[in-house]
KOLTORTI-310736 format. One record per residue: residue number from 1; chain; x, y, z of N, C-alpha, C in turn. Coordinates in steps of 0.001 Angstrom, whole numbers, plus 500000, padded with zeros to 6 digits. Layout:
 pos unit    n_X    n_Y    n_Z   ca_X   ca_Y   ca_Z    c_X    c_Y    c_Z
 NUM    A      X      Y      Z      X      Y      Z      X      Y      Z
...
//
This chain:
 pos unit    n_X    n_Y    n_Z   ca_X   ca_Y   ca_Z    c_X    c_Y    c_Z
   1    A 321608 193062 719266 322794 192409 718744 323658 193428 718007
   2    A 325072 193038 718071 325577 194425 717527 325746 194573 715897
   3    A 325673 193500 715465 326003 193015 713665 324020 193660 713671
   4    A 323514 194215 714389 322224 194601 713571 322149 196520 713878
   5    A 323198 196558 714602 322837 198510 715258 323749 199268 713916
   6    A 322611 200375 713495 322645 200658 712472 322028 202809 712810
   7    A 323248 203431 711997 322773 204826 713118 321160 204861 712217
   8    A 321367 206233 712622 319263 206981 713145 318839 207562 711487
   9    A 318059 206798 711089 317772 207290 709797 317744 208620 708986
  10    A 318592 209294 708418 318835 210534 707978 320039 211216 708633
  11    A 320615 211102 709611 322104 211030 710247 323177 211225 709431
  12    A 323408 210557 708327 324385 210082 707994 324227 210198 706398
  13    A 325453 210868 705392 325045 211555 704008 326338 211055 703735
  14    A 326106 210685 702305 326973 209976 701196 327911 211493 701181
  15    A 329273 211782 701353 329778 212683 701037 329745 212692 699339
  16    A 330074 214057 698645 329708 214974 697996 331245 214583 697137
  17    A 331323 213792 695640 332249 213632 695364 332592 214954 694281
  18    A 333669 215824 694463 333890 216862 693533 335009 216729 692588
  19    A 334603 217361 691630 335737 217175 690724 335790 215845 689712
  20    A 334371 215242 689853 333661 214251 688952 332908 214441 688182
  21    A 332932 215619 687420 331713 216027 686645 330749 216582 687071
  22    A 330544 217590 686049 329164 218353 686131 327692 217617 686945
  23    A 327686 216889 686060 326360 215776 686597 326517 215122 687929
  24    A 328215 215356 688367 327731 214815 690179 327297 216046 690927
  25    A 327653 217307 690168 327302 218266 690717 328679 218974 691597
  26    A 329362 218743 691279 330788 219543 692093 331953 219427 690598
  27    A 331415 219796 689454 332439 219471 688082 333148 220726 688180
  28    A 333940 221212 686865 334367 222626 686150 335057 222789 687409
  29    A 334881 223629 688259 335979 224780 689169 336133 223891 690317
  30    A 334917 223193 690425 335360 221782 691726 334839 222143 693376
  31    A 334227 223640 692624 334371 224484 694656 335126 225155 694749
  32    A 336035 225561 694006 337195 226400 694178 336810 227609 693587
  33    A 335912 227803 693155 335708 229511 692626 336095 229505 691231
  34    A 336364 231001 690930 336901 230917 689370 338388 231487 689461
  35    A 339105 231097 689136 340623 231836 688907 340920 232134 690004
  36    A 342421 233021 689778 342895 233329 691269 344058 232105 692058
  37    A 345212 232737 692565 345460 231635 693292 344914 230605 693882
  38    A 343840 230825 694764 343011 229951 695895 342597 228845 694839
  39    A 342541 228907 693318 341738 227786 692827 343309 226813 692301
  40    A 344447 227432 692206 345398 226410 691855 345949 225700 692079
  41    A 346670 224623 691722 347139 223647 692800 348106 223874 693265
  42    A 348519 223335 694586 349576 223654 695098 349388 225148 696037
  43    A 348658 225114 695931 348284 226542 696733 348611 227051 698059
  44    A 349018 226128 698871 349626 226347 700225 350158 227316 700087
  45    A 349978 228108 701258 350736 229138 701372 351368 229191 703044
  46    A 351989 229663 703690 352185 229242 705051 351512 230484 705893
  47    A 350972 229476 707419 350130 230500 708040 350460 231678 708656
  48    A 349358 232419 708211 349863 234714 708647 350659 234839 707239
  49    A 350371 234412 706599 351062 234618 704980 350104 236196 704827
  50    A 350471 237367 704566 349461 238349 704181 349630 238904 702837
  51    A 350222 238049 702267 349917 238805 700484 351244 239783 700579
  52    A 352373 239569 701229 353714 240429 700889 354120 241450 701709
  53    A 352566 241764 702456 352704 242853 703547 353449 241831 705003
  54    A 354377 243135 705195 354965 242795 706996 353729 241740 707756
  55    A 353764 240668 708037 352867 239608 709041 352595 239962 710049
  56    A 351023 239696 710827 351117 240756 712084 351846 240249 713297
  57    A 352410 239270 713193 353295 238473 714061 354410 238935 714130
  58    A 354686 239266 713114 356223 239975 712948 355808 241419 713583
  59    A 354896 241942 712886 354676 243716 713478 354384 243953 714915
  60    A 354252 242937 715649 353705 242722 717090 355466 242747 718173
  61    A 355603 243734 719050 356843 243226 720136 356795 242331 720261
  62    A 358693 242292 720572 358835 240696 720604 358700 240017 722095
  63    A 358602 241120 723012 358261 240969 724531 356711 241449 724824
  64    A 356148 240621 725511 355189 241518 726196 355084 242200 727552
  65    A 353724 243451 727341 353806 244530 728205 354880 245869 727732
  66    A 355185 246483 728915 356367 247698 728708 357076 248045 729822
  67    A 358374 248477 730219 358870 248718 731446 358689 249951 731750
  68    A 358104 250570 733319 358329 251706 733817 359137 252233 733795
  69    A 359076 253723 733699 360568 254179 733095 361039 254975 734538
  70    A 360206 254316 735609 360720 255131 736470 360399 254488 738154
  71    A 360192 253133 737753 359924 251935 738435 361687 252474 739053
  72    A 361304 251482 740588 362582 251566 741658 362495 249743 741888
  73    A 363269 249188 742225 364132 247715 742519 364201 248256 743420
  74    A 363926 247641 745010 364148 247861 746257 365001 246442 746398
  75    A 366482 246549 747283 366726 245011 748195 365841 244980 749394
  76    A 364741 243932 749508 364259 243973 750565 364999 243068 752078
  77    A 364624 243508 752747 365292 242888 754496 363874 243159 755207
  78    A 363548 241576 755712 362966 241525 756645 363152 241694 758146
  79    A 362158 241798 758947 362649 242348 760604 362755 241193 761060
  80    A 362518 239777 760486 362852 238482 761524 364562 238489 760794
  81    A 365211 239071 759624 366433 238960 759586 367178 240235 760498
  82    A 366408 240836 760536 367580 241876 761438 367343 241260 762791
  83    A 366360 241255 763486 366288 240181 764580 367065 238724 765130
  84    A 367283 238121 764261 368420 236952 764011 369875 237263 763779
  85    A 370079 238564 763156 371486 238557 762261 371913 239521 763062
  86    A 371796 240776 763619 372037 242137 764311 371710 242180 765390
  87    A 372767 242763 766050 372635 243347 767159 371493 244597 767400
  88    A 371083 244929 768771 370471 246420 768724 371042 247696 768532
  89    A 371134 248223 767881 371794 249678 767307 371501 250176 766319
  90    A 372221 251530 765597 371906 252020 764602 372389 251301 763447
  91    A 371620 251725 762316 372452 251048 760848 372274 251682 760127
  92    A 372552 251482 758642 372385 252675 757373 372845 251554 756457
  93    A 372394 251925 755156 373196 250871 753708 374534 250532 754103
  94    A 375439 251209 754018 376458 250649 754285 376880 249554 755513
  95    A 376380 249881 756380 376612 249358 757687 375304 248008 757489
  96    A 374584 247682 756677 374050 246313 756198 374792 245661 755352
  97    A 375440 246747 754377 376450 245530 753238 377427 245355 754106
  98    A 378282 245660 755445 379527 245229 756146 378655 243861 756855
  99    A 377471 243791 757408 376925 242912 757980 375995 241616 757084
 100    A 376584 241855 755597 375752 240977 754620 374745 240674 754501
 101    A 373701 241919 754762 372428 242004 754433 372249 242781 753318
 102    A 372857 243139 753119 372319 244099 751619 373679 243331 750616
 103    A 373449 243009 749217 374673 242520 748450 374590 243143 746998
 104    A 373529 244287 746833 373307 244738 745591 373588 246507 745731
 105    A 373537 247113 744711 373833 248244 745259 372459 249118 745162
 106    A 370884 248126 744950 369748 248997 744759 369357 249513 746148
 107    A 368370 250069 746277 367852 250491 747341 367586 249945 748458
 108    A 367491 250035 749566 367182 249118 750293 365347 249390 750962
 109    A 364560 248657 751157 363535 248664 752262 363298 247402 753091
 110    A 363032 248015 754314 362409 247389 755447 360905 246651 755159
 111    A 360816 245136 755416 359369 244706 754920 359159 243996 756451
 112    A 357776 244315 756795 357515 243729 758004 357209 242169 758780
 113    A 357573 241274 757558 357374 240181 758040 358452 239540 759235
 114    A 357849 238937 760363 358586 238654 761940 358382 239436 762533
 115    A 359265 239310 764213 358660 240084 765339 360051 241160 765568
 116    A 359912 241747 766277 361343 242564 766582 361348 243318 768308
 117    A 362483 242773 768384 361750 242959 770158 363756 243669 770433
 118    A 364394 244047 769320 365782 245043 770139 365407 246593 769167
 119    A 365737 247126 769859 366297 248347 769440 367282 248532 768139
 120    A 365999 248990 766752 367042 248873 765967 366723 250861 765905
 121    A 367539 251356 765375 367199 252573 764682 367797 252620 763325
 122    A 366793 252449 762382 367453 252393 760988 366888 253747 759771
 123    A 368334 253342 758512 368414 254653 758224 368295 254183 756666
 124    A 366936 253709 755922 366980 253005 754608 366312 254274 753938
 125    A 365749 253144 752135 365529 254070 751393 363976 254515 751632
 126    A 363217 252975 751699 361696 253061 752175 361216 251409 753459
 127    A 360295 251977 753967 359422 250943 754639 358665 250509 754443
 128    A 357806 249486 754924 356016 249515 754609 355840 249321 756242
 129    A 354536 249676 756123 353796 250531 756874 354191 249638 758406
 130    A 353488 248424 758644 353864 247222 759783 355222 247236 760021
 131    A 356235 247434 759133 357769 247117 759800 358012 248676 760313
 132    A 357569 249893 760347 357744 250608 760620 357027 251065 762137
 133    A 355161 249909 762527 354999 250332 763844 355575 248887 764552
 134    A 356276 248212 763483 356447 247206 764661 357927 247617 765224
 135    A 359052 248312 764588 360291 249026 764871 359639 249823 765978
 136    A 358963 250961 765630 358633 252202 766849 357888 251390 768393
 137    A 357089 250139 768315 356681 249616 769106 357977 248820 770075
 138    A 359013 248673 769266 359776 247959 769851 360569 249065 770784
 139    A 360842 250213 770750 361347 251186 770990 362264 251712 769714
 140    A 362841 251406 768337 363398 251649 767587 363012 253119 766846
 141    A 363413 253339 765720 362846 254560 764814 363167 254402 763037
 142    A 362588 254855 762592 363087 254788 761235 363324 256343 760148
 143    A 364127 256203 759851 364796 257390 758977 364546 256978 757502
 144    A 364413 257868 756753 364080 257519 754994 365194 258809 754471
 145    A 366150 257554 753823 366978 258485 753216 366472 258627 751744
 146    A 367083 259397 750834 366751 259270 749708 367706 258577 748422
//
C-alpha cells in the first residue's frame, strides 16, 4: 500500500542545521571558516572573478585556432562544369572569367569530380591528381601556371 512505503532504514539524515548554536554543532563561524571575505555576507562575487588579476577568459583569443600565413584560396571548377559549359579548346583564367566560370580573382584549380570526354587543354594555377588523368585520358593536357 502506498500510505505504508517508507525509504531503507539509514538512507535518509536529518540535515545539519547551522548557525544554531554551538550545541547543534554548526554555531560561531557556521562552516564558513574564520575571517576573510568567503565568511561575509553578501559574498558573491561573479564567476572567473580572480582577485583583480586580468580573468582567464578575458586573457584567452577571442577567435579560435590561428590563420596560415601562407595558406592559398583556390576558385575551384569542376570537369562536369567544363563539360556542360565549354566548348573543346584551350583556356587560361581569363578566358574562364569571359565564360563565367571563375568570378573571384583567387586562384583557380581543376577538381576531378564528373566525366570529360572533349578536348580541353587548360592553363590553371593547380589540379588534383584524377582531374588531371581524366583531362590527359580524354586527349586534353594541363599546364600549371603560377
Amino acid at each position: 500500500m502506498l500510505h505504508m512505503l517508507r525509504p531503507t532504514p539509514g538512507s535518509t539524515q536529518k540535515r545539519k542545521r547551522i548557525a544554531r548554536g554551538n550545541s547543534a554543532g554548526g554555531g560561531t563561524t557556521a562552516g564558513r571558516g574564520t575571517k576573510g571575505q568567503q565568511s561575509r555576507a553578501g559574498k558573491g562575487r561573479k564567476f572567473g572573478f580572480e582577485g583583480g588579476q586580468v580573468p582567464l577568459i578575458i586573457r584567452q583569443p577571442k577567435l579560435p585556432g590561428f590563420k596560415r600565413p601562407m595558406h592559398r584560396t583556390f576558385e575551384v571548377i569542376n570537369l562536369e562544369v567544363l563539360e556542360a559549359t565549354l566548348p573543346a579548346g584551350a583556356y587560361n583564367p581569363t578566358l574562364l572569367r569571359t565564360h563565367r566560370l571563375r568570378t573571384t580573382n583567387r586562384p583557380v584549380k581543376i577538381l576531378g569530380q564528373g566525366a570529360v570526354t572533349k578536348k580541353f587543354d587548360l592553363t590553371v594555377h593547380a589540379v588534383s591528381r584524377s582531374a588531371r588523368e581524366a583531362l590527359t585520358k580524354a586527349g586534353g593536357s594541363v599546364t600549371i601556371v603560377q
